[in-house]
N, C-alpha and C positions, 0 to 999 in steps of 0.2 A: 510262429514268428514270421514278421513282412518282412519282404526284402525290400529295401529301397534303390529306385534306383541311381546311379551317380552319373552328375551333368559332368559332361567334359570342362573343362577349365573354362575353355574361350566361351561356353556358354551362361557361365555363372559372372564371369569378368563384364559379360553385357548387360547384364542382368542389375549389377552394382552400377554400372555407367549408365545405364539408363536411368537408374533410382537417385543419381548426384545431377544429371539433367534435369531433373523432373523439381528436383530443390533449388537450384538455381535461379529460374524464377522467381521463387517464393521467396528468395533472399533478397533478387534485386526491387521486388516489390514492397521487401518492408523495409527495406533503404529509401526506397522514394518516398513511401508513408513517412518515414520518421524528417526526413530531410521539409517534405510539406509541412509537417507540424511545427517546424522548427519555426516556418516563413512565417507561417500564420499566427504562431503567438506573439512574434514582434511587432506585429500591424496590428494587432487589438490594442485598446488601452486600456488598462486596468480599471474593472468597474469596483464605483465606490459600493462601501458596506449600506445599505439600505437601514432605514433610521427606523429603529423599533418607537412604532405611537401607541398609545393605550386604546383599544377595542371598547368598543360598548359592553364586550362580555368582562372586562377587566373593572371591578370595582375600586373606588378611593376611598380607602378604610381609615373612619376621622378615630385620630387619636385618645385613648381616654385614660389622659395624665391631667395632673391636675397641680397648676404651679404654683406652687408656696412662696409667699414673698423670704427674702431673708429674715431670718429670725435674729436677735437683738444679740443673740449665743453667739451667732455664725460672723465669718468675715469672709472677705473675696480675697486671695491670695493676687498681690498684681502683677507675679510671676506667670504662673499658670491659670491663672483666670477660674479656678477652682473654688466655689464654696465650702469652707469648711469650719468645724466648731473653731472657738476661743482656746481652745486648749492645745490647737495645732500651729497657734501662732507663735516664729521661733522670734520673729525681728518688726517690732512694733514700728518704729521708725521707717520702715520701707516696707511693711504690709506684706513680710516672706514667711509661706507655712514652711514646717520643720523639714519637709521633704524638697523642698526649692531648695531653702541652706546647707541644707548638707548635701547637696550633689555640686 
């Protein structure tokens, strides 16, 4: 078994006081860091978002749909602008499919 040995008080009490010394600084230094960052961010102005353009490596992928005229069956709803059969017409008089008129 070691024996250790024991600091008189007044030398451990210095020992702590030195070690809150030694932090103090470092405190008041990232008081001023934070305090500089503060200045500095209200003297920038906010930069805009940069505009995404399309690259040469980005290709334009042509579409391959293929559009059918209206057929003779079908009508345009002049509610919802919707193509739909003869069978979905509720209101001939004002060209409303069944789902316009009932909502």
């Amino acid at each position: 078994m070691v024996k250790q040995e024991k600091k008189p008080i007044e030398e451990e009490e210095e020992e702590e006081s030195s070690d809150e010394a030694v932090e103090e600084p470092n405190e008041a230094s990232l008081e001023e860091l934070i305090a500089k960052k503060g200045e500095d961010s209200g003297d920038e102005e906010p930069e805009d978002e940069p505009v995404i353009e399309p690259g040469r490596e980005e290709r334009v992928e042509t579409l391959s749909v293929k559009v059918v005229p209206q057929q003779p069956t079908e009508f345009t709803c002049k509610n919802c602008f919707l193509v739909k059969h003869r069978s979905q017409l509720a209101d001939k008089k004002r060209m409303f499919c069944v789902d316009c008129v009932a909502s």
